[in-house]
DRENDO-143657 format. One record per residue (C-alpha): residue in three letters; chain; x, y, z. Coordinates in steps of 0.5 Angstrom, whole numbers. Layout:
<recs>
   resn   chain       x       y       z
    ALA       A       X       Y       Z
...
</recs>
This chain:
<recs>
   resn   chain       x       y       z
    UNK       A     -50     180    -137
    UNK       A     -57     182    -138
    UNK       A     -64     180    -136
    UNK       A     -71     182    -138
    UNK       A     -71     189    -132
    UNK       A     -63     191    -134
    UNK       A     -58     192    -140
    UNK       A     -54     196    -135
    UNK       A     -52     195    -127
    UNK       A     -48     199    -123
    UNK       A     -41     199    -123
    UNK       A     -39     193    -117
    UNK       A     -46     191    -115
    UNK       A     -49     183    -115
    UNK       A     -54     184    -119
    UNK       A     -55     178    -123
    UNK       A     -50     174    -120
    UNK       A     -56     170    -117
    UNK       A     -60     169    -122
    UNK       A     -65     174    -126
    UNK       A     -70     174    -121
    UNK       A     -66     175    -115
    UNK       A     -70     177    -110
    UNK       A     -65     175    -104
    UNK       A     -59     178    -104
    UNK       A     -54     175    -100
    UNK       A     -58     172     -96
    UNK       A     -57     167    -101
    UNK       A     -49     165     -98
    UNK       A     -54     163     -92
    UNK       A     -54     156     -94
    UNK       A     -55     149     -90
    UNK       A     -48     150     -88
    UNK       A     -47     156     -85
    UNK       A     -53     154     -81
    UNK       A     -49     149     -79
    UNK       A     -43     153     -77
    UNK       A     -47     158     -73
    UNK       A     -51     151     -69
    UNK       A     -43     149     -68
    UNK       A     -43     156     -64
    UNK       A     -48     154     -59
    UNK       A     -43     152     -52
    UNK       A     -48     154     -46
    UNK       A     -54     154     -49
    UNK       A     -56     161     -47
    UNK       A     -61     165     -51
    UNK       A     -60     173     -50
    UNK       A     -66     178     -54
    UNK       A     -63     182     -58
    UNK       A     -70     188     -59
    UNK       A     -72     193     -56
    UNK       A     -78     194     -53
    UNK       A     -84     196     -59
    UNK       A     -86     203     -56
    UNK       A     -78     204     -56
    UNK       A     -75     209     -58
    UNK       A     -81     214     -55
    UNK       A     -85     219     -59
    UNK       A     -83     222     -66
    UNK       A     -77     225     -64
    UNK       A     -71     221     -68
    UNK       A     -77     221     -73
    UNK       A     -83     224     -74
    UNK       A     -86     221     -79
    UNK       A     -85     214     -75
    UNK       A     -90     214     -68
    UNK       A     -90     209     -63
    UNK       A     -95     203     -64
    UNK       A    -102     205     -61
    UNK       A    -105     198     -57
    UNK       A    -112     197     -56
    UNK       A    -117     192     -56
    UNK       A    -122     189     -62
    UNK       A    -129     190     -61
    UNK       A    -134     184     -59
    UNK       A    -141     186     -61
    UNK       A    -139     194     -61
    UNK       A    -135     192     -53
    UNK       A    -127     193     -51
    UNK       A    -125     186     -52
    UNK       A    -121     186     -46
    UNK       A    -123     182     -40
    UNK       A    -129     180     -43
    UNK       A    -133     176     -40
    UNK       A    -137     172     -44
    UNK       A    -144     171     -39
    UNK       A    -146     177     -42
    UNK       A    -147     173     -48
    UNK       A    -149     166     -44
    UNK       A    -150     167     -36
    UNK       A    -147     159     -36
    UNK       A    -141     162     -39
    UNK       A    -135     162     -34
    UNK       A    -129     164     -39
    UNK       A    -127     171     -39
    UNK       A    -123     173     -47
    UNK       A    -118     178     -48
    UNK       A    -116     180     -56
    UNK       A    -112     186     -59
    UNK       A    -110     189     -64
    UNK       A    -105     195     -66
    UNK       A    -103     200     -71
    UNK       A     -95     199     -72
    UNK       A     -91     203     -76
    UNK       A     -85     198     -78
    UNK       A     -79     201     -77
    UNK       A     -80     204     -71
    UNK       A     -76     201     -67
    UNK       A     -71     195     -67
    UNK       A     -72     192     -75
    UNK       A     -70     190     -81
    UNK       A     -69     194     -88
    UNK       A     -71     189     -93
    UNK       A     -68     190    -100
    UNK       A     -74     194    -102
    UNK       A     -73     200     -98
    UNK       A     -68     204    -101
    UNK       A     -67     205    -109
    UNK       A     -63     210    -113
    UNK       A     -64     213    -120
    UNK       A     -60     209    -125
    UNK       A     -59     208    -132
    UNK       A     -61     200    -133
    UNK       A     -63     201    -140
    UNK       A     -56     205    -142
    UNK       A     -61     209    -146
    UNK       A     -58     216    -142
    UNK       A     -65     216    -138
    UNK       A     -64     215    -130
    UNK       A     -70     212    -128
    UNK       A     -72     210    -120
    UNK       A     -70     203    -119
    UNK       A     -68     198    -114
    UNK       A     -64     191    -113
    UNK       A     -63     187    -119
    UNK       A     -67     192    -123
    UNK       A     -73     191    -120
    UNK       A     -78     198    -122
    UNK       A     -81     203    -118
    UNK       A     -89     204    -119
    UNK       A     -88     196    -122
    UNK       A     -86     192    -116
    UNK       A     -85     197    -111
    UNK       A     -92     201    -112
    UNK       A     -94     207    -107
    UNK       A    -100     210    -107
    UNK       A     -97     215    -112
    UNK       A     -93     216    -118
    UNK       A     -87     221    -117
    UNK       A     -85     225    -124
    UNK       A     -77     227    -125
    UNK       A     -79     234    -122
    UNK       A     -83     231    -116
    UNK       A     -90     231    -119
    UNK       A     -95     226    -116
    UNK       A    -101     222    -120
    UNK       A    -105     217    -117
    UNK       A    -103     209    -118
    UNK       A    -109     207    -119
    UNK       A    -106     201    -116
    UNK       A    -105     196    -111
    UNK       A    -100     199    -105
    UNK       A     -94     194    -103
    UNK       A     -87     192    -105
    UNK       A     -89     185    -110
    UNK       A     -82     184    -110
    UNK       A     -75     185    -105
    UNK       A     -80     186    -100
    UNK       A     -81     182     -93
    UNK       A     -84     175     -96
    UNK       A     -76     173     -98
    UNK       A     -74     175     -94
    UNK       A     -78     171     -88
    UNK       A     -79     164     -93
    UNK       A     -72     164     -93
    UNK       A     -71     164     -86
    UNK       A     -67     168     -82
    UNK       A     -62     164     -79
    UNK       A     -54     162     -79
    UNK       A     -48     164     -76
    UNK       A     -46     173     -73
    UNK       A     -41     176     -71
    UNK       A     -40     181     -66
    UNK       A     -36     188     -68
    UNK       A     -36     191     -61
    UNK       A     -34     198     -62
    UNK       A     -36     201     -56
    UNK       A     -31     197     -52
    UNK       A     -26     202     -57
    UNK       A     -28     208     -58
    UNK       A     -34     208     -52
    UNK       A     -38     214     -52
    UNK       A     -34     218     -56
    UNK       A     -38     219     -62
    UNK       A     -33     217     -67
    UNK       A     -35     216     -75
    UNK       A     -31     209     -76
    UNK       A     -28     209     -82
    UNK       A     -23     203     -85
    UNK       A     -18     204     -82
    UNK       A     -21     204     -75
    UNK       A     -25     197     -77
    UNK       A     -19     194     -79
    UNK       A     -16     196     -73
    UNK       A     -21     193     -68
    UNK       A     -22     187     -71
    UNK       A     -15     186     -71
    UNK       A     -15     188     -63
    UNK       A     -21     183     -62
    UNK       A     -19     178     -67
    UNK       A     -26     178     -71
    UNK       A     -26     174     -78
    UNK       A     -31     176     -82
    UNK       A     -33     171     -88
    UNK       A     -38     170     -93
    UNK       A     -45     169     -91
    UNK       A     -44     173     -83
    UNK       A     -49     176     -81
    UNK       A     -45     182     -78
    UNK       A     -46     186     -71
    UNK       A     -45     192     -69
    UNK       A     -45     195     -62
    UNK       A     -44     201     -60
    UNK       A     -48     203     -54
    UNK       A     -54     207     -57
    UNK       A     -59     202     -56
    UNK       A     -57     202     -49
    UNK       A     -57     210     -48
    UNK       A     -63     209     -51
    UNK       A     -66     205     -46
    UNK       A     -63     210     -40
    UNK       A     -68     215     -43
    UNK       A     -74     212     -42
    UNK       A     -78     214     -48
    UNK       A     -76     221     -48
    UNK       A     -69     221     -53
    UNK       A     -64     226     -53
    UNK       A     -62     226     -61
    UNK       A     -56     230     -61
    UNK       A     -53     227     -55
    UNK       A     -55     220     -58
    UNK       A     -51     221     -64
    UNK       A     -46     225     -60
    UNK       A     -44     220     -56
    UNK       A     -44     213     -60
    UNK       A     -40     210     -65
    UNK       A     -43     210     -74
    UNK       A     -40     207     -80
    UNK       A     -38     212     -85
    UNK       A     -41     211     -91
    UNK       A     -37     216     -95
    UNK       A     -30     211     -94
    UNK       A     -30     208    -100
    UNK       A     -25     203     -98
    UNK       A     -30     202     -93
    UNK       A     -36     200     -98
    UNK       A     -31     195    -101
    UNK       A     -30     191     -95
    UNK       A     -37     190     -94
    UNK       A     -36     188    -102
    UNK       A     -30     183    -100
    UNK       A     -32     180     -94
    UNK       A     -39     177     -96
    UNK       A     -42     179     -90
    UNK       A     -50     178     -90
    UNK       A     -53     184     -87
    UNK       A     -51     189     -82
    UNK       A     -54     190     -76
    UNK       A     -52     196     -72
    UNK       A     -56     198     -64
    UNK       A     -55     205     -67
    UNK       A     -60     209     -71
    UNK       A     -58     209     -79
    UNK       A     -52     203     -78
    UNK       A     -48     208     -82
    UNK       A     -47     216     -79
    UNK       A     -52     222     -81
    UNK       A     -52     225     -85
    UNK       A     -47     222     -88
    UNK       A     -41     226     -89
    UNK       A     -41     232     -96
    UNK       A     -40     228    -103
    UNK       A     -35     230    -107
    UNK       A     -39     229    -114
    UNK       A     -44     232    -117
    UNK       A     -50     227    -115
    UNK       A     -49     222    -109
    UNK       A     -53     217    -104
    UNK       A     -57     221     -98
    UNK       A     -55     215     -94
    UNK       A     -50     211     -98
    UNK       A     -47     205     -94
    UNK       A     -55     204     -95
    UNK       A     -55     205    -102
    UNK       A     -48     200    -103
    UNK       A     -51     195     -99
    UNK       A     -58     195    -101
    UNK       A     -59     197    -108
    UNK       A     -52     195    -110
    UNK       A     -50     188    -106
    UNK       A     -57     186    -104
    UNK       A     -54     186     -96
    UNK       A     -60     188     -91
    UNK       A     -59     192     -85
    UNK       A     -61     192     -78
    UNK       A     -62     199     -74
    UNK       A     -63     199     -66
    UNK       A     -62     193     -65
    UNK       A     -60     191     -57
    UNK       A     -54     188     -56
    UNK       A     -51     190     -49
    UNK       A     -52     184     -45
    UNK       A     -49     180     -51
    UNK       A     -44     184     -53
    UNK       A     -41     184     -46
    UNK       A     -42     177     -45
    UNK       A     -38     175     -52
    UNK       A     -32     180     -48
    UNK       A     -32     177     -42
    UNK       A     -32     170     -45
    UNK       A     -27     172     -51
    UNK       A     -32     170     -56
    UNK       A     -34     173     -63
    UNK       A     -39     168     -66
    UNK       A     -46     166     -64
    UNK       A     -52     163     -68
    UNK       A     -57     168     -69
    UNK       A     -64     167     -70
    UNK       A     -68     173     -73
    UNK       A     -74     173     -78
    UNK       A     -78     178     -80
    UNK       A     -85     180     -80
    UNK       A     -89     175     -86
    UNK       A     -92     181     -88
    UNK       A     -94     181     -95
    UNK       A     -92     187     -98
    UNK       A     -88     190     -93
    UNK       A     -81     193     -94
    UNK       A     -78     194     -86
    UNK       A     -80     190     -80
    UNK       A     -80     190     -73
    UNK       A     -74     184     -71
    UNK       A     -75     180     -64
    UNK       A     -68     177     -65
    UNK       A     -65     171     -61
    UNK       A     -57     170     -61
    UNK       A     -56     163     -57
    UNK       A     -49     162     -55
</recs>
């Protein structure tokens, strides 16, 4: 197989499996059908948000290169366009107008990774070259473009041209529309704050605990309690008591990587930071993934994650009520260009 980006893809990825020019992923096992099994899940019709507030976490502490959002109001004639009223333009005037605007980083707080988040070095062209790509063989500095371009030894030139991801970022994502069947993986009921790397093993053991079956198309949830220690923090996170105290994937189980491979789950939506523990354990190879559940699923299979994502309440209702499945309803920002967004999720029971 090979298309006009790759000769080449890497060992066990979809590149290709949906077409050419894929840009979905395995959103594209969301089909009218599993929109249906998941409608099928609503029994009660009770809704629960599953976001965080916007100025959560607080700071910069988890990230300094992410901030909180700075709200303010737009101007109207040079004035704060907040409880503005509009006699100073008419005297006959009775109305008064509020109107904002905010400078928001995308990722900061409960979000999405699109597919152009994460790429990796590879040789698509089998020509022994390594270069910077992403899903499918999209290329760095062609479909996903930065102000700068990046040589082998970390050197920088300008572009020259227009920023944003052209492909694999938020406007797939966001025209196909994020909805169908999720599945709730609750680890905090088993491993509580304890801090545990999970592994295959302890996924499998949970699951058969719990009786969850993941099928291809799920959206997979994964709760453990990071969010909700987050929240108790008010703003002020303790980094290492957070990722001391709350479950993680291993990204470095490789029989964990090929779960996620066989299972066709859609996206892995995690209320911890990174979804997966970091750093991730020492890499045993030359070269490797910082990050590599997030290079398995985003650069290889076109799987999207989700991090701090607030699932307590509905977590627990799911327990209480011996449920495992919901409908989730979670589209991104439309924004043009973007490769995160901040996620106002809505899970109906």
């Amino acid at each position: 197989m090979a298309t006009q980006r790759w000769t080449r893809r890497p060992e066990g990825s979809t590149w290709g499996d949906f077409g050419p020019d894929d840009e979905l992923g395995r959103l594209n096992l969301v089909t009218p059908a599993k929109v249906l099994q998941g409608i099928a899940e609503v029994r009660t019709g009770r809704t629960f948000c599953l976001s965080l507030p916007l100025d959560y976490p607080g700071g910069q502490i988890l990230n300094p290169r992410r901030g909180p959002p700075v709200l303010k109001p737009t101007l109207r004639d040079g004035k704060p366009n907040m409880n503005y009223p509009l006699r100073c333009d008419d005297p006959t005037l009775l109305d008064i107008v509020s109107d904002d605007q905010v400078l928001l980083t995308l990722q900061y707080s409960t979000q999405w990774d699109s597919l152009a988040h994460v790429g990796q070095m590879f040789d698509v062209d089998g020509d022994g070259q390594l270069e910077d790509v992403y899903y499918n063989g999209f290329r760095a500095g062609r479909d996903i473009v930065g102000p700068v371009l990046y040589d082998a030894a970390g050197g920088q030139t300008p572009s020259g041209q227009e920023q944003g991801a052209r492909h694999l970022g938020l406007e797939p994502m966001a025209r196909h529309g994020i909805q169908g069947r999720a599945v709730m993986i609750d680890l905090e009921a088993h491993f509580g704050r304890s801090g545990h790397i999970v592994g295959y093993d302890d996924l499998m053991g949970v699951l058969a605990k719990d009786k969850v079956v993941v099928e291809p198309g799920d959206l997979v949830c994964l709760r453990t309690g990071f969010a909700d220690a987050l929240l108790k923090m008010n703003k002020q996170p303790d980094p290492k008591l957070l990722h001391s105290t709350t479950s993680a994937l291993d990204g470095r189980d490789s029989r964990l990587l090929e779960w996620v491979t066989e299972t066709g789950l859609v996206a892995l939506l995690a209320d911890n930071y990174a979804v997966e523990a970091a750093p991730a354990r020492p890499c045993a190879e030359p070269f490797c993934a910082s990050l590599p559940l997030h290079a398995h699923c985003l650069f290889k299979l076109g799987v999207y994650l989700g991090e701090m994502w607030y699932l307590t309440e509905l977590a627990d209702w799911l327990r209480a009520n011996g449920r495992s499945r919901f409908l989730l309803t979670a589209p991104p920002l439309r924004l043009p260009g973007a490769v995160g967004s901040p996620a106002t999720p809505v899970a109906t029971v």
